[in-house]
C-alpha positions in Angstrom: -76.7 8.4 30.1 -76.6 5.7 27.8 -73.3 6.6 26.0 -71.5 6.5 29.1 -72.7 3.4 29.5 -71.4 1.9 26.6 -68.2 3.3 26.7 -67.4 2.1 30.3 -68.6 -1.2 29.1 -66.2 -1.0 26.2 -63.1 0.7 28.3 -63.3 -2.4 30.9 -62.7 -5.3 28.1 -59.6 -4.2 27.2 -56.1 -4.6 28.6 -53.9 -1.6 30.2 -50.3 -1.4 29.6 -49.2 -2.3 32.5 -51.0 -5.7 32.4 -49.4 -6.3 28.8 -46.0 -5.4 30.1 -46.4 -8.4 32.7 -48.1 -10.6 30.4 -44.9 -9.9 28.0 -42.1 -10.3 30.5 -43.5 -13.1 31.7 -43.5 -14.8 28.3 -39.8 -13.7 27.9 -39.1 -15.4 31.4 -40.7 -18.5 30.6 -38.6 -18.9 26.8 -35.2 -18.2 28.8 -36.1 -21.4 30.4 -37.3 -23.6 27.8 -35.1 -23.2 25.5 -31.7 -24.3 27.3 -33.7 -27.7 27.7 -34.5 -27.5 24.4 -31.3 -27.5 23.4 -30.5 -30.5 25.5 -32.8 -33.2 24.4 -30.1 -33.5 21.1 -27.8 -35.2 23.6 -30.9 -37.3 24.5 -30.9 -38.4 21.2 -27.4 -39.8 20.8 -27.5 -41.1 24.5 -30.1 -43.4 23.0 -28.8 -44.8 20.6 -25.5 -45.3 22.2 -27.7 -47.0 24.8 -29.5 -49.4 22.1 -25.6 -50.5 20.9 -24.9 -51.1 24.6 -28.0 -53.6 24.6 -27.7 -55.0 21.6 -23.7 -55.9 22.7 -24.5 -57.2 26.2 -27.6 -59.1 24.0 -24.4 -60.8 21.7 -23.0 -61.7 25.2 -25.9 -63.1 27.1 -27.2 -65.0 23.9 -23.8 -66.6 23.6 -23.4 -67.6 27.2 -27.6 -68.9 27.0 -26.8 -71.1 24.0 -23.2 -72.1 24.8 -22.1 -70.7 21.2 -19.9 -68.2 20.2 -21.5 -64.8 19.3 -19.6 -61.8 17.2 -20.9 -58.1 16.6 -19.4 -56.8 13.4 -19.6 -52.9 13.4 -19.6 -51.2 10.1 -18.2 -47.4 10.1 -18.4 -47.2 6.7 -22.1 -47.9 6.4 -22.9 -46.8 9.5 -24.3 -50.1 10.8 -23.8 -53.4 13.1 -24.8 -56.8 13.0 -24.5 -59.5 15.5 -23.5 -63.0 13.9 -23.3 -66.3 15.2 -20.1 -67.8 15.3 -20.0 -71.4 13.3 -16.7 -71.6 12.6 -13.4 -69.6 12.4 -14.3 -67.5 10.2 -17.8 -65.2 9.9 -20.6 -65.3 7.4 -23.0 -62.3 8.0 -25.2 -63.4 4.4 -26.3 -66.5 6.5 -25.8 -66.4 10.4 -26.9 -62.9 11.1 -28.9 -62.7 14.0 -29.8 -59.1 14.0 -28.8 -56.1 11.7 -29.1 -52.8 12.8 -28.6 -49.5 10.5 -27.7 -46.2 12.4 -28.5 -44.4 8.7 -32.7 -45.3 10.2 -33.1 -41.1 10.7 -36.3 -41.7 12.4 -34.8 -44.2 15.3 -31.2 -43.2 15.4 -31.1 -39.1 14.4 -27.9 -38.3 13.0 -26.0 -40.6 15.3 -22.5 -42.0 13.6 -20.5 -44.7 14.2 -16.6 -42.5 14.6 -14.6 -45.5 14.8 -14.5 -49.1 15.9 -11.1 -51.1 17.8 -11.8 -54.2 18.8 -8.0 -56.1 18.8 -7.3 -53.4 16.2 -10.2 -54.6 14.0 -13.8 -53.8 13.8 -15.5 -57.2 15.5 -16.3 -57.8 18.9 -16.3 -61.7 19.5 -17.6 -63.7 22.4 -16.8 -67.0 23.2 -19.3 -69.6 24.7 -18.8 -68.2 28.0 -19.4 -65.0 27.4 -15.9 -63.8 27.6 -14.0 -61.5 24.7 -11.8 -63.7 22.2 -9.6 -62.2 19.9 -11.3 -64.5 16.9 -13.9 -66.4 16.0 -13.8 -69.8 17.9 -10.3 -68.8 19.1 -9.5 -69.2 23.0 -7.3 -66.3 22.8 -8.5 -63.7 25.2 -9.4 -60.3 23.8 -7.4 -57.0 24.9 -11.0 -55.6 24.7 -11.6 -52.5 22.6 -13.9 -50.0 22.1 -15.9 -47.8 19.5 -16.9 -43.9 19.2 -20.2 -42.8 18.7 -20.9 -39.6 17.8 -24.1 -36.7 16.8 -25.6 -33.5 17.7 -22.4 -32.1 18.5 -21.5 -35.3 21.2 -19.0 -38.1 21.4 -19.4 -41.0 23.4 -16.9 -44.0 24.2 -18.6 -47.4 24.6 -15.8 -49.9 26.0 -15.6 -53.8 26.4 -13.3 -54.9 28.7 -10.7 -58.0 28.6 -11.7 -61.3 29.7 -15.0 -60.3 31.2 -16.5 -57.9 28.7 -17.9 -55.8 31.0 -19.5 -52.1 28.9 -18.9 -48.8 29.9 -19.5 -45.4 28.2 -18.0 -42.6 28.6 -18.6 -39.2 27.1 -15.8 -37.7 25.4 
């Protein structure tokens, strides 16, 4: 009597097949959907950093409406970095009027994000005048054509555009 005791005690601890089966398909269900989304938080990562350039541009042309002085945004492809510069004069000096300098090669905040290529009246600086509008040069009155720059990473391109006159941003993915 007590043998057949302990072996029904023994026999109802463990699982039956059929309750593994389910335990396993389940499992298998639940990866099928996790791992699209996994998959998709790379484009998360470019989106973000396209959306800090898109900040730190409208910044250049709010600060330069604020203070009533021209404001520039030099983009560096080569280096894979940006600065926004005030505008003293007609010509720029990033070594002394840099405002803010921001490096894309920063792993941690920016992934493998890349700057593709920059044109900006076929050059690679975005200038605003005291109003806030896009000027072909520093302290020039020459309206901009506008321009625009490619960012890409994690197998996605995006478009960030500033329009003539008003320098309105948009982004569009490529």
């Amino acid at each position: 009597m007590l043998n057949s005791h302990r072996f029904r005690a023994v026999s109802r601890r463990a699982y039956t097949l059929v309750e593994v089966l389910i335990v396993v398909t389940l499992l298998g269900i639940a990866s099928a959907l996790v791992i699209p989304n996994v998959n998709s938080t790379e484009v998360l990562r470019v989106q973000s950093t396209v959306r800090a350039i898109v900040a730190d541009i409208t910044f250049a042309q709010s600060d330069a409406l604020a203070r009533q002085q021209g404001r520039a945004v030099i983009f560096d492809a080569e280096n894979n970095a940006y600065a926004i510069v005030e505008v003293k004069s007609s010509s720029l000096n990033p070594a002394t009027d840099t405002i803010q300098r921001v490096d894309l090669r920063n792993k941690r905040k920016f992934h493998d994000s890349t700057i593709e290529s920059v044109n900006f009246d076929g050059g690679n600086v975005l200038v605003f005048d005291e109003m806030g509008g896009t000027v072909t040069a520093p302290a020039s009155t020459t309206p901009s054509a506008g321009g625009s720059l490619v960012i890409s990473g994690s197998g996605s391109r995006f478009r960030i555009a500033v329009e003539a006159y008003t320098g309105r941003v948009t982004v569009t993915r490529l």
